[in-house]
FINUFI-264414 format. One record per atom (N, C-alpha, C): atom name; x, y, z. Coordinates in Angstrom, 1 decimal, decimal comma. Layout:
<pt at="CA" c1="X" c2="Y" c3="Z"/>
...
//
This chain:
<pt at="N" c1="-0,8" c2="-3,3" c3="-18,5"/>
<pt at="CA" c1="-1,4" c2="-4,5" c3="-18,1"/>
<pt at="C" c1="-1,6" c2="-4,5" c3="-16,6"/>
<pt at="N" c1="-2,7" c2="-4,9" c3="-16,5"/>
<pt at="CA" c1="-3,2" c2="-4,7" c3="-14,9"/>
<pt at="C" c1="-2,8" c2="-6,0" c3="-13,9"/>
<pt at="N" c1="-2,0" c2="-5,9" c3="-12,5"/>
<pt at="CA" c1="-2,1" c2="-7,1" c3="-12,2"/>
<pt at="C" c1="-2,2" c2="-6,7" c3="-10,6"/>
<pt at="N" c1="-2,4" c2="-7,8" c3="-10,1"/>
<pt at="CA" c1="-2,5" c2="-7,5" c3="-8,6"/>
<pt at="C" c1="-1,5" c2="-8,7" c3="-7,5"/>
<pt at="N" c1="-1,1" c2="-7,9" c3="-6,7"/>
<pt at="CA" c1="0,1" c2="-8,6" c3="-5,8"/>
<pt at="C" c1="0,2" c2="-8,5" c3="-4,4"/>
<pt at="N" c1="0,5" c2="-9,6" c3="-3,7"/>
<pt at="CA" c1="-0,1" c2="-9,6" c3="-2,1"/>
<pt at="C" c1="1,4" c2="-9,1" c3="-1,7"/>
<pt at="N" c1="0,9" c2="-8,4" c3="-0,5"/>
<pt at="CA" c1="2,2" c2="-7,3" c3="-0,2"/>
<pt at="C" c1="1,5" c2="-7,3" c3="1,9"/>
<pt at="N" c1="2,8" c2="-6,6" c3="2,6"/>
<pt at="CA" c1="2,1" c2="-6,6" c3="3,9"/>
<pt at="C" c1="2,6" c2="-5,2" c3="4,4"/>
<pt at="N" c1="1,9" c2="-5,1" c3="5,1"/>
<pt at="CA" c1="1,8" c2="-3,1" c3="5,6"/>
<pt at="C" c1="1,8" c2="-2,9" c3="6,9"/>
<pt at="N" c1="2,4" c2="-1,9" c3="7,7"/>
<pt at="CA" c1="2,3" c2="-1,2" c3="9,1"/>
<pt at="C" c1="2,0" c2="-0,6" c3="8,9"/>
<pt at="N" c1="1,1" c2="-0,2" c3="9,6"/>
<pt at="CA" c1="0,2" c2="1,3" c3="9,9"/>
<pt at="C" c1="1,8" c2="2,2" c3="10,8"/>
<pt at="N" c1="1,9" c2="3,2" c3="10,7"/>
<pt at="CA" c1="2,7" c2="4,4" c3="11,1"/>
<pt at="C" c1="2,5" c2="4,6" c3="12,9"/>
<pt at="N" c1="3,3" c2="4,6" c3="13,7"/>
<pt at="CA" c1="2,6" c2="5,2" c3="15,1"/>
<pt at="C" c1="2,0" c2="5,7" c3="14,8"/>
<pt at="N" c1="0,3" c2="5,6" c3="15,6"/>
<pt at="CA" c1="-0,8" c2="6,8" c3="15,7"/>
<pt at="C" c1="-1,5" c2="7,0" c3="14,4"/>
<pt at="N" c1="-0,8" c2="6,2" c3="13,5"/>
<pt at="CA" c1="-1,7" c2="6,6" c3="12,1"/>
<pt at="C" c1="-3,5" c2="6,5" c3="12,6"/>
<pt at="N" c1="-3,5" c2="5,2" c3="12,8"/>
<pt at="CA" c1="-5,1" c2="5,2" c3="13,3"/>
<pt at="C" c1="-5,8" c2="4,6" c3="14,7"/>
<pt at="N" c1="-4,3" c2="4,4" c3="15,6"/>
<pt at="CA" c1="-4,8" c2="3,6" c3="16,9"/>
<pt at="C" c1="-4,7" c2="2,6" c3="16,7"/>
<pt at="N" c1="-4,4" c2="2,2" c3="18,2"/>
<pt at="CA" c1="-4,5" c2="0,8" c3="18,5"/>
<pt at="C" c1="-5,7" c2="-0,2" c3="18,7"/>
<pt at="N" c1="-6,7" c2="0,9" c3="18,5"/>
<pt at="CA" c1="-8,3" c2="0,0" c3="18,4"/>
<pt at="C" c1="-8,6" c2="-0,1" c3="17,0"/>
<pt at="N" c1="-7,8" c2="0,5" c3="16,0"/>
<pt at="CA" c1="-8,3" c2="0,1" c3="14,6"/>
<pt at="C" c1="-8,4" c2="-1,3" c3="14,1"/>
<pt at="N" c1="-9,1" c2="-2,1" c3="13,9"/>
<pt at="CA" c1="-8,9" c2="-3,7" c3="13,3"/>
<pt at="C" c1="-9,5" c2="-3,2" c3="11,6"/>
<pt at="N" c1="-8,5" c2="-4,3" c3="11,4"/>
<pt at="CA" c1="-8,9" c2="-4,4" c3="9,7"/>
<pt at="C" c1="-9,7" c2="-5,3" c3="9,1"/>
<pt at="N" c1="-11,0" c2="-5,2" c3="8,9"/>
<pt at="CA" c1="-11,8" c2="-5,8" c3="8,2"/>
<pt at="C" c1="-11,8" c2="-6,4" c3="7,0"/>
<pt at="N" c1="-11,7" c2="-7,5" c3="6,7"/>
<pt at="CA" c1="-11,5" c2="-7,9" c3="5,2"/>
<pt at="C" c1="-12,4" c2="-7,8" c3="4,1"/>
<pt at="N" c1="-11,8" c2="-7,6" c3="3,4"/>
<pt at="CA" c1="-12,5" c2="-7,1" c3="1,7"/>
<pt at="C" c1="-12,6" c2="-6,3" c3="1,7"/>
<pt at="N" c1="-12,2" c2="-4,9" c3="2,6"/>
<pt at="CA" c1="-12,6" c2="-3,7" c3="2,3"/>
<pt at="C" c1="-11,2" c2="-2,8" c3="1,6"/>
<pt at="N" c1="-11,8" c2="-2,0" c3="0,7"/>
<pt at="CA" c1="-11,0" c2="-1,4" c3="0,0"/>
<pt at="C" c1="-10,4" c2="-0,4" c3="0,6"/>
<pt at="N" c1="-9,4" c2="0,5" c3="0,1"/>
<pt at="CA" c1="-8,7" c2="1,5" c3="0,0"/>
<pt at="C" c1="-7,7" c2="2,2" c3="-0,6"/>
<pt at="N" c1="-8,1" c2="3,3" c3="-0,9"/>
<pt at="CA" c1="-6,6" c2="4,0" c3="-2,2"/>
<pt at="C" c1="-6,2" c2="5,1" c3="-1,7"/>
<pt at="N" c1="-4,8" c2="4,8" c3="-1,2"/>
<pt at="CA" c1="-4,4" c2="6,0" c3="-1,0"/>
<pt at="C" c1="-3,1" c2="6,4" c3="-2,0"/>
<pt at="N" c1="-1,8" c2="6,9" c3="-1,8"/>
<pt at="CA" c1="-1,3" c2="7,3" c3="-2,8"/>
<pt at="C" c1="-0,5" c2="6,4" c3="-2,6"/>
<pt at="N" c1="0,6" c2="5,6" c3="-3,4"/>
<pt at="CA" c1="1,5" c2="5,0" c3="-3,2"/>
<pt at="C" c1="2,9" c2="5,5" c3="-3,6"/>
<pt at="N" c1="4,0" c2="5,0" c3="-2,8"/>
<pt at="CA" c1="5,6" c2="6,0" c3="-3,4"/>
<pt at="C" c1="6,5" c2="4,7" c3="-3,2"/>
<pt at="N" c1="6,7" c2="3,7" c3="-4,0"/>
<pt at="CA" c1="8,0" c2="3,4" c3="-3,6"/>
<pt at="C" c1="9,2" c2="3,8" c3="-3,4"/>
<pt at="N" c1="10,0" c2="3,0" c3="-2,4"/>
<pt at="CA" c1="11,1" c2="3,5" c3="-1,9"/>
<pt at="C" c1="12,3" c2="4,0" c3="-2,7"/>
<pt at="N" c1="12,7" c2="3,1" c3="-3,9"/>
<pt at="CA" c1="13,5" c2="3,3" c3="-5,4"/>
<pt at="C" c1="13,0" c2="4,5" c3="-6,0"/>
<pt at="N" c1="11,8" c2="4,9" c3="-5,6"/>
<pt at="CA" c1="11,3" c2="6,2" c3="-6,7"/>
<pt at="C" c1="11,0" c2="6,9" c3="-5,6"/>
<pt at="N" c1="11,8" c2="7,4" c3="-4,4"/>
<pt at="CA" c1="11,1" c2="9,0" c3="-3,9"/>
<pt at="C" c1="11,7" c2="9,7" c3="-4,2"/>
<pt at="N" c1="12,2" c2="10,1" c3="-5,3"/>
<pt at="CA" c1="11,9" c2="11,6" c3="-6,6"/>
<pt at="C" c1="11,5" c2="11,7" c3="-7,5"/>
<pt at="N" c1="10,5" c2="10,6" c3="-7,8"/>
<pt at="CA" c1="9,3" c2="10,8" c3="-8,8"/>
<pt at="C" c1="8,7" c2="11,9" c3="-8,6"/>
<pt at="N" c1="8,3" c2="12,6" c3="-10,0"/>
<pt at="CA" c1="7,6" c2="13,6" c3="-9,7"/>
<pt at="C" c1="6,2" c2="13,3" c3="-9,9"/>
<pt at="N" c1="5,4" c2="12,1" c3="-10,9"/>
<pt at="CA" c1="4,1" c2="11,3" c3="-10,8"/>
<pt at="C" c1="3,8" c2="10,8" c3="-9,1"/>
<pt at="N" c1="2,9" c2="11,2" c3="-9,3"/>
<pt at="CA" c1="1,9" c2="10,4" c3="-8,1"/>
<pt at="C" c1="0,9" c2="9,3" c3="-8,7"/>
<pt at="N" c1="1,0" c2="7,9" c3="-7,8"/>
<pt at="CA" c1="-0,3" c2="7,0" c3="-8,5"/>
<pt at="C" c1="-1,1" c2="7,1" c3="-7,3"/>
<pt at="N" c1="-2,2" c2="6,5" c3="-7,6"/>
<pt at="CA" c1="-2,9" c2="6,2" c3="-6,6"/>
<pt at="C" c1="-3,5" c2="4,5" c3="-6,5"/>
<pt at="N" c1="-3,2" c2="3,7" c3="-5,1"/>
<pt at="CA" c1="-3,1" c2="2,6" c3="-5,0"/>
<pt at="C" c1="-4,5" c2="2,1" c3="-4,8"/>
<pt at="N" c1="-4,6" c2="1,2" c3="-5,1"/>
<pt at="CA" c1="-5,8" c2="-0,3" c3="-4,7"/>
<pt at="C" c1="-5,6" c2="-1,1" c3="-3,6"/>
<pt at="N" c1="-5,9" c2="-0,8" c3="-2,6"/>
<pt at="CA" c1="-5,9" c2="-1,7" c3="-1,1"/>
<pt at="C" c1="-6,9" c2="-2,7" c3="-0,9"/>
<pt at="N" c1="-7,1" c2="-3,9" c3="-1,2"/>
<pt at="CA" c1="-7,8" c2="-4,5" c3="-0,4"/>
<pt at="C" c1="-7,3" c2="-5,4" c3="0,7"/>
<pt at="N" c1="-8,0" c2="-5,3" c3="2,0"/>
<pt at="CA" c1="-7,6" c2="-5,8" c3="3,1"/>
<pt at="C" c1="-7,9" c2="-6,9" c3="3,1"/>
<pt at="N" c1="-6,9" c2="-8,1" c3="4,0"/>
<pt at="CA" c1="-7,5" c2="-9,3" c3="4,0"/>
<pt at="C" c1="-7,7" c2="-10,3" c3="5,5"/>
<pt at="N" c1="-6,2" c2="-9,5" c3="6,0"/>
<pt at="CA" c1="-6,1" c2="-10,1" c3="7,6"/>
<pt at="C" c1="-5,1" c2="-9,4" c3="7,9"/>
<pt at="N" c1="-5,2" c2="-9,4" c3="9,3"/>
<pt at="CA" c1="-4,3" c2="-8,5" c3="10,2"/>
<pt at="C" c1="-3,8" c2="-10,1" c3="11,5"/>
<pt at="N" c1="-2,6" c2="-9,4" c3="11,6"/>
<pt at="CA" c1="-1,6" c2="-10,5" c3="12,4"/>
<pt at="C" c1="-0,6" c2="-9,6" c3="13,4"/>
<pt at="N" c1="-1,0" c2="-9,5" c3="14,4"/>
<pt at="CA" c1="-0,8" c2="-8,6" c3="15,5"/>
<pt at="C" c1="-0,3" c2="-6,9" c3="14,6"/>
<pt at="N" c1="0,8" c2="-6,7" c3="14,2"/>
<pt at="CA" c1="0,9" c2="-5,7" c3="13,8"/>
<pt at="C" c1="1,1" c2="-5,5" c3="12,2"/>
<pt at="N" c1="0,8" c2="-6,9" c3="11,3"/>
<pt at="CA" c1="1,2" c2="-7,0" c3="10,2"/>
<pt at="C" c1="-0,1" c2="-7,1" c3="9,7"/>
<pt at="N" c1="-0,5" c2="-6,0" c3="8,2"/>
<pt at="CA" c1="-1,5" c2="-6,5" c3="7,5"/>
<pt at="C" c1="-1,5" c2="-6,7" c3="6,7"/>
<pt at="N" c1="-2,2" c2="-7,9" c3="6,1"/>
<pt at="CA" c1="-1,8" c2="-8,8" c3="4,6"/>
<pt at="C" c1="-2,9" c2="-8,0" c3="4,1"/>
<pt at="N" c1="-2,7" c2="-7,9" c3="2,7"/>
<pt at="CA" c1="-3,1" c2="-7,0" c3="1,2"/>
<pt at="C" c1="-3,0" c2="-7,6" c3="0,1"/>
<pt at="N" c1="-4,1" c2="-7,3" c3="-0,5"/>
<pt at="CA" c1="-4,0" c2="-6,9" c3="-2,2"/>
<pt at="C" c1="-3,4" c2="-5,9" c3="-2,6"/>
<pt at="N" c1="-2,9" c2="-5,5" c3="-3,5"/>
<pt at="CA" c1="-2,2" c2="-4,4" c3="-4,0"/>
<pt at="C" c1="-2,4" c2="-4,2" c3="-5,6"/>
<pt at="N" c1="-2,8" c2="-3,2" c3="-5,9"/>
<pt at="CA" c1="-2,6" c2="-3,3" c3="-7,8"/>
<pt at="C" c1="-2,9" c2="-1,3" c3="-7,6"/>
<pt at="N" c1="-2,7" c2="-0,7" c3="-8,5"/>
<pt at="CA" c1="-3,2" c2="0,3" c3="-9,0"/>
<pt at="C" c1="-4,2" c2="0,3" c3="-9,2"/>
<pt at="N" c1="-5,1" c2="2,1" c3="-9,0"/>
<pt at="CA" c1="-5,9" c2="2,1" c3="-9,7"/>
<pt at="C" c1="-6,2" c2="2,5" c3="-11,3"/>
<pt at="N" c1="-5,6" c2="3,1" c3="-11,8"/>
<pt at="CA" c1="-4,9" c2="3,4" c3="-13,2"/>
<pt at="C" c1="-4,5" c2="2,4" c3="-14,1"/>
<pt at="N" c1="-4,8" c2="2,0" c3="-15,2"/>
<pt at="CA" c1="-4,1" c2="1,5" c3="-15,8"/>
<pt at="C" c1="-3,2" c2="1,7" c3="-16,2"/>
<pt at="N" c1="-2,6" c2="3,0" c3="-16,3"/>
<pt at="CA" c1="-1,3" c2="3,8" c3="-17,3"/>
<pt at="C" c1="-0,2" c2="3,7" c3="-16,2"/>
<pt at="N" c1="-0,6" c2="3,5" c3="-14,7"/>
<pt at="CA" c1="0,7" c2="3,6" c3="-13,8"/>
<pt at="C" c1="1,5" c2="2,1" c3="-13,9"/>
<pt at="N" c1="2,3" c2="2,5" c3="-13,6"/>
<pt at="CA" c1="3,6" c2="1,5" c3="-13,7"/>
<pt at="C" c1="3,5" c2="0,2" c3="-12,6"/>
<pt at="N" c1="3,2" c2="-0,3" c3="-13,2"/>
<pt at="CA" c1="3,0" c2="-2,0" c3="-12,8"/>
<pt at="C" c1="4,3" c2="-2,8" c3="-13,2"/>
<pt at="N" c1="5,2" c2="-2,3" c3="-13,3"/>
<pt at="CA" c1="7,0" c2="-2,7" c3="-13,4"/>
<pt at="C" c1="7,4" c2="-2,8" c3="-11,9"/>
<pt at="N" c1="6,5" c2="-2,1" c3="-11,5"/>
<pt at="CA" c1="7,3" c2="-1,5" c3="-9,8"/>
<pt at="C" c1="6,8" c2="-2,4" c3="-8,9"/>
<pt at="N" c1="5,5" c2="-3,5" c3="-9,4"/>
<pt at="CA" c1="5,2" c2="-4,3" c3="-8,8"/>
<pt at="C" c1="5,9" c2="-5,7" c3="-8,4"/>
<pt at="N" c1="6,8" c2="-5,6" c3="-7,8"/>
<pt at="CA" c1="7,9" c2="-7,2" c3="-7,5"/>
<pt at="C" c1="7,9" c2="-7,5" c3="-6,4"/>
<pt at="N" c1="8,2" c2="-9,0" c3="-6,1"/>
<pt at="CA" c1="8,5" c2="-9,1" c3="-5,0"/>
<pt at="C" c1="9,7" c2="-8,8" c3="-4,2"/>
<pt at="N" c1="9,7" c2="-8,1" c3="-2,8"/>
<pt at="CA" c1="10,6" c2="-7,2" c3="-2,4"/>
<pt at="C" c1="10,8" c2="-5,9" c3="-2,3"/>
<pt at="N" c1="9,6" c2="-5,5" c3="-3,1"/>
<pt at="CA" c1="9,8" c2="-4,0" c3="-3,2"/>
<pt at="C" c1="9,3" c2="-3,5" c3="-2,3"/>
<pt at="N" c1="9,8" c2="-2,4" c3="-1,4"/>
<pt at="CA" c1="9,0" c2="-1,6" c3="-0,5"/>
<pt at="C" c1="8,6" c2="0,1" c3="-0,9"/>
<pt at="N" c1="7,5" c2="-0,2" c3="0,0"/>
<pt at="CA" c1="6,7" c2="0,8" c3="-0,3"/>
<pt at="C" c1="6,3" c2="2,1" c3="0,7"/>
<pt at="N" c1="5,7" c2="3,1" c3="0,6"/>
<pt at="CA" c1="4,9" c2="3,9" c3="1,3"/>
<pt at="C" c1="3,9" c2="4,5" c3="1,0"/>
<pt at="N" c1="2,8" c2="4,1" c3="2,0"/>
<pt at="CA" c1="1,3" c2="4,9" c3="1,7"/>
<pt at="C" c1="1,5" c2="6,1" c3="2,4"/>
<pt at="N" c1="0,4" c2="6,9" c3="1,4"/>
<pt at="CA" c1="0,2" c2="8,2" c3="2,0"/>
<pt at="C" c1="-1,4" c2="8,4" c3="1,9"/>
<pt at="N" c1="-1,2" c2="9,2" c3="2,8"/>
<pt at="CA" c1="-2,9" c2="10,1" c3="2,7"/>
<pt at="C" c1="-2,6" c2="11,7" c3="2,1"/>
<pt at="N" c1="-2,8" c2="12,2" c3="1,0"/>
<pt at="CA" c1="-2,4" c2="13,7" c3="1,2"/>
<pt at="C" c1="-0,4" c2="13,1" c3="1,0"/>
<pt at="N" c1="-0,2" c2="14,5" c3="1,8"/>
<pt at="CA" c1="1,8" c2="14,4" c3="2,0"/>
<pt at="C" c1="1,3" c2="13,7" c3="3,9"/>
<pt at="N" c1="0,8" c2="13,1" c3="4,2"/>
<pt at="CA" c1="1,2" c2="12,2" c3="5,4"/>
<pt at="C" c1="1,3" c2="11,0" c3="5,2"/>
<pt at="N" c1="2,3" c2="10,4" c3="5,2"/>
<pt at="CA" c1="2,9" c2="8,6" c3="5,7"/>
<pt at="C" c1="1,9" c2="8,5" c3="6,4"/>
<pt at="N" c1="1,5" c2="6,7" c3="5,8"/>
<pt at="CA" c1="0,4" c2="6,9" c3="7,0"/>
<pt at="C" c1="0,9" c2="5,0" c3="7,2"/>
<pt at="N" c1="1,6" c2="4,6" c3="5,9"/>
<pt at="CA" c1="2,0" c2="3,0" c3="6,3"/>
<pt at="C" c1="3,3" c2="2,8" c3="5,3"/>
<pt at="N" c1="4,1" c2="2,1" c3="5,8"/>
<pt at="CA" c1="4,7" c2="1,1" c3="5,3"/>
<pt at="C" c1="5,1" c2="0,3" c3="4,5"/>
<pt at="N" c1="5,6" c2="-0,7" c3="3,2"/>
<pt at="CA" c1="5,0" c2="-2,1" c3="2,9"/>
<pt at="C" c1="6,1" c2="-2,7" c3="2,0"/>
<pt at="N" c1="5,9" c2="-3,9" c3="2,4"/>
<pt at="CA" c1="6,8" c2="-4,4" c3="1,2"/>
<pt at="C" c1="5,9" c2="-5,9" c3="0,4"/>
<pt at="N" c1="6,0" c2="-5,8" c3="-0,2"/>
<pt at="CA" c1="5,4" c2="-7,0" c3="-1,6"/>
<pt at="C" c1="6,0" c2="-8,2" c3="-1,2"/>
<pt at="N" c1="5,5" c2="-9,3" c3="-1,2"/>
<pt at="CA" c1="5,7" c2="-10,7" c3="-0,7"/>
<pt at="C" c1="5,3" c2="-11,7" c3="-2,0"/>
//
């Protein structure tokens, strides 16, 4: 069952600079790992939509793109990390 959940994110030192602003409604998927599961051996891949940025905090949409991945892991409290590839690139925990 597909659902979607507002969650808030740091970009990583240097992930993309300090001139990056986040534009809202724009998408992005990168891979997601929560913190309870870094020795999963599945990889998902996440659903970003941006909505606002607040000095260094950025509010999100969050859901998978997959329907088969685990949408159990979605709670509030849970934290997270994006990746691009094997690089950390953010942060996040679900609100």
């Amino acid at each position: 069952m597909r659902c979607e959940v507002k969650a808030k994110i740091r970009w990583m030192n240097g992930a993309y600079g300090d001139r990056f602003h986040i534009p809202s409604n724009v998408k992005y998927s990168p891979i997601i790992i929560f913190d309870d599961y870094l020795n999963d051996t599945e990889l998902w891949s996440a659903l970003v939509i941006f909505e606002k940025q607040v000095k260094e905090d950025i509010f999100i949409k969050l859901t998978y793109l997959s329907d088969l991945a685990p949408f159990e892991r979605l709670c509030i409290g849970s934290t997270f990390s994006l990746f691009e590839g094997n690089k950390k690139v953010a942060n996040g925990i679900i609100i």
